[in-house]
C-alpha positions in Angstrom: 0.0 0.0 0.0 1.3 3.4 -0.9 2.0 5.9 1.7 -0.2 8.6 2.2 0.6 12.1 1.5 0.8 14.9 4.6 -0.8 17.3 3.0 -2.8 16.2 0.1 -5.2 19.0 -0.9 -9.1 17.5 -0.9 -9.0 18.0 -4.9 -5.8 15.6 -5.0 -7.6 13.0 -2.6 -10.7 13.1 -4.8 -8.9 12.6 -8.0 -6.8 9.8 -6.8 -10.0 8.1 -5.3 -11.5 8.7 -9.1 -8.5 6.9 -10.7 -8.3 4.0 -8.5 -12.8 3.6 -9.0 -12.1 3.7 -12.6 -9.1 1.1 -12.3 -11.9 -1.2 -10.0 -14.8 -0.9 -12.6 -12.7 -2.0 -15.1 -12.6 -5.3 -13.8 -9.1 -5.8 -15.3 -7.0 -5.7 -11.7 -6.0 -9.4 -10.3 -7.6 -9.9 -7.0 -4.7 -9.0 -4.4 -4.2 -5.7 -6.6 -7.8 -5.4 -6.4 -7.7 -5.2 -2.7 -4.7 -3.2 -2.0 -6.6 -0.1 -4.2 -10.0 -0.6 -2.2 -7.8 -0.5 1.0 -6.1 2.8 -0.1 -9.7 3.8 -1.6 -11.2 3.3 2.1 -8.3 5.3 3.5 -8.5 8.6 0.9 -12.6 8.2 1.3 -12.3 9.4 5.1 -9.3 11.5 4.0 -11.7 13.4 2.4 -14.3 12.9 4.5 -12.0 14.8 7.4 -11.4 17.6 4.8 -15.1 18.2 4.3 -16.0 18.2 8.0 -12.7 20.2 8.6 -14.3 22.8 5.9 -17.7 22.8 7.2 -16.5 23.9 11.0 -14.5 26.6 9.7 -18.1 27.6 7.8 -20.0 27.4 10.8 -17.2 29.5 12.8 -17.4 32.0 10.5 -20.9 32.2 10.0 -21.4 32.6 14.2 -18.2 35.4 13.9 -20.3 37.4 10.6 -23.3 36.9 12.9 -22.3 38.5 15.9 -21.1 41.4 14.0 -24.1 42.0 12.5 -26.1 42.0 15.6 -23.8 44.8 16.9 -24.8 47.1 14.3 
């Protein structure tokens, strides 16, 4: 299984997830290969996952800090 990068940006993790779906669907990969890119699939799936809920509390933060602002005025 390849290591996984530091700091992969959410658009890098979704387009190596995309690659390895399209390498599954093809149906071409032996069975062990088969496994090792769900495995890594799994792992950049909640990579992303993290990024997305990492995103949306910065949102909501934000969205309380505009909020309270506005209520001063």
């Amino acid at each position: 299984m390849t290591t996984e990068k530091a700091s992969a940006s959410f658009e890098e993790t979704l387009s190596e997830l995309e690659a390895i779906v399209n390498e599954m669907e093809n149906g071409d990969l032996p069975l062990n290969k088969a496994l090792e890119k769900f495995e890594r699939g799994i792992a950049l799936s909640r990579q992303g996952q993290q990024s997305l809920e990492n995103a949306e509390q910065k949102v909501k933060i934000l969205l309380i800090l505009l909020y309270s602002k506005c209520r001063r005025f």
